[in-house]
N, C-alpha and C positions, 0 to 999 in steps of 0.2 A: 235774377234772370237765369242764374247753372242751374239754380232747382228745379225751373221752368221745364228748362230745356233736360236735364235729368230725369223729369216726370214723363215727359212725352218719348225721347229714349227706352226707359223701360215699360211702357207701352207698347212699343213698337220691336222692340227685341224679341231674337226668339231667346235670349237669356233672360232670367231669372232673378233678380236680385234676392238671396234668402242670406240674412245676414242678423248677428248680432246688434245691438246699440252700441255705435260709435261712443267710445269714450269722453268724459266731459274733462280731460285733460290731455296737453299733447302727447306722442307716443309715435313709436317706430311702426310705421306699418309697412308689413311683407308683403310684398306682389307673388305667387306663388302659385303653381311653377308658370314660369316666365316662357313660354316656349313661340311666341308670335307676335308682331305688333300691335295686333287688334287687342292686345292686353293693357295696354294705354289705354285703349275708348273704354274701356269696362271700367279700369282706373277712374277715369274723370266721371267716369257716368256714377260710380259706387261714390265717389266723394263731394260731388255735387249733390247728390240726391242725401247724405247726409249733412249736408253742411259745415265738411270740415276744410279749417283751414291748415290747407299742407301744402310742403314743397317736394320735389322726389327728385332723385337722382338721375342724368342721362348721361351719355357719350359726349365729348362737346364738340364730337361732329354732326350733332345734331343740332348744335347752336349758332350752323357757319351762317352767314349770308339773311338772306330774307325770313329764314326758320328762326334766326338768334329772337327777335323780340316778340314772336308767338311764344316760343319753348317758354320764356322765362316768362311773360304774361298770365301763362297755363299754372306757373308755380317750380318750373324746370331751373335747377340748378347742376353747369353743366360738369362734368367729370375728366380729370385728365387721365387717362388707365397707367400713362406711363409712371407718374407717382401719385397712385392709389393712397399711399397714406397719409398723403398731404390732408387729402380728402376727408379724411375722421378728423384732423386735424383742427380743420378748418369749421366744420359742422360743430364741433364740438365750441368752441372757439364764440359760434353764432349763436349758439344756446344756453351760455354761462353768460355771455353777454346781456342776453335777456330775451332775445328774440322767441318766440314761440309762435311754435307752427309742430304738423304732425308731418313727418317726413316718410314719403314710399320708397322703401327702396326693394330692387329686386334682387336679392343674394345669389342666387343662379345665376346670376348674368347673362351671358349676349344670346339669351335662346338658345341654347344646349354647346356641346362642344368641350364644356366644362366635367372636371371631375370632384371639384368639393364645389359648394356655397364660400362667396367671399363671405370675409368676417368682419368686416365694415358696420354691417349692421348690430352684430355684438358689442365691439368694442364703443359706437357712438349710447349704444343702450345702458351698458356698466359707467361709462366717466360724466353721462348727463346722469342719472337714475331714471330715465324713462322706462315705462312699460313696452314689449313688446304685442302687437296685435298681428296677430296670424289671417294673412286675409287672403283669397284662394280665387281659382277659378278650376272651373270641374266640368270637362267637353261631357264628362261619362252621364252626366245631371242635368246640364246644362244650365248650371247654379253657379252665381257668384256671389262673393259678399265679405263680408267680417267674418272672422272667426275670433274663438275668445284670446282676449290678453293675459300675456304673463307676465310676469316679476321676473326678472333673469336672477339666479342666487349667485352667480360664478363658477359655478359645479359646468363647464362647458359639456362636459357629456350628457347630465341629466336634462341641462336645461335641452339640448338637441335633442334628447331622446322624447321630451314633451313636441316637439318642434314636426321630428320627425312622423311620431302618432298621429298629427292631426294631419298631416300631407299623407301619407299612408294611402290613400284610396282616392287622392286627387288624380284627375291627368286634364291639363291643358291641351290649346289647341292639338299641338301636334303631340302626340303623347310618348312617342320614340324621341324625343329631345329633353325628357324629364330630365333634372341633375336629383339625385338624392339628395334630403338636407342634411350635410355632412362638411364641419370646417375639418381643416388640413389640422388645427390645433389638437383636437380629438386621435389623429393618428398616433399621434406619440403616448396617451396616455394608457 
């Protein structure tokens, strides 16, 4: 039935789905840049329309009340920011255990305001060995979709600097709320 409904979606959108083939194993995939909430509906439209199965990361003031068992029905697993690290924690925890799923997460967080990308998504990439998938949205194209996966080596600069290349010429809805992809771990080196 989300294929359905993902078929008929980009039918009807004025975006574009242009993307890579979704991986035949699970893997971290980047929402990038994150600058709107209509980056959700391209979300589930990009991951229904390939058929993965994933869960993504939200506020878990998004999970209060009547929204808590749509969020988590969607695949939403919710986030406490005040211990962020529990967070990798936990994820990590769910997928040595054995669970498998591909997980969204947005490393720019709350639609701009930010000045690095959290590193959540790094550190859950290096302690599972998932790949990372670079996945985008581009107001400038009006294209969204997969971009290619990588291998993280632990080189956190280089791997960033692959990171940053393919975002490079991206810009989301609002494109004055870009963050650069840049962790705080990189400043010191």
């Amino acid at each position: 039935m989300r294929r359905v409904i993902a078929r008929i979606f980009w039918v009807f959108s004025r975006w574009k789905l242009v993307t890579e083939p979704a991986q035949d194993r699970p893997t971290i995939l980047i929402g990038a840049p994150h600058t709107s909430n209509w980056d959700f509906v391209l979300m589930l439209g990009i991951a229904w329309r390939l058929g993965l199965d994933f869960r993504w990361l939200g506020k878990k003031s998004l999970f209060a009340g009547w929204r808590g068992p749509i969020m988590r029905a969607l695949g939403g697993i919710p986030v406490d920011r005040s211990d962020a690290s529990r967070v990798v924690s936990e994820i990590v925890t769910r997928i040595t255990d054995g669970e498998v799923f591909s997980l969204v997460v947005t490393p720019d967080g709350t639609r701009g305001g930010n000045t690095h990308w959290k590193s959540g998504f790094y550190r859950i990439a290096r302690e599972t060995g998932m790949p990372v998938t670079l996945g985008y949205v581009d107001r400038t194209t009006m294209t969204t979709g997969l971009g290619p996966t990588i291998e993280l080596t632990g080189d956190v600069r280089a791997d960033m600097d692959v990171v940053r290349a393919f975002y490079a010429d991206k810009a989301g809805f609002h494109p004055e709320k870009k963050v650069e992809p840049r962790l705080t771990a990189e400043d010191g080196l």
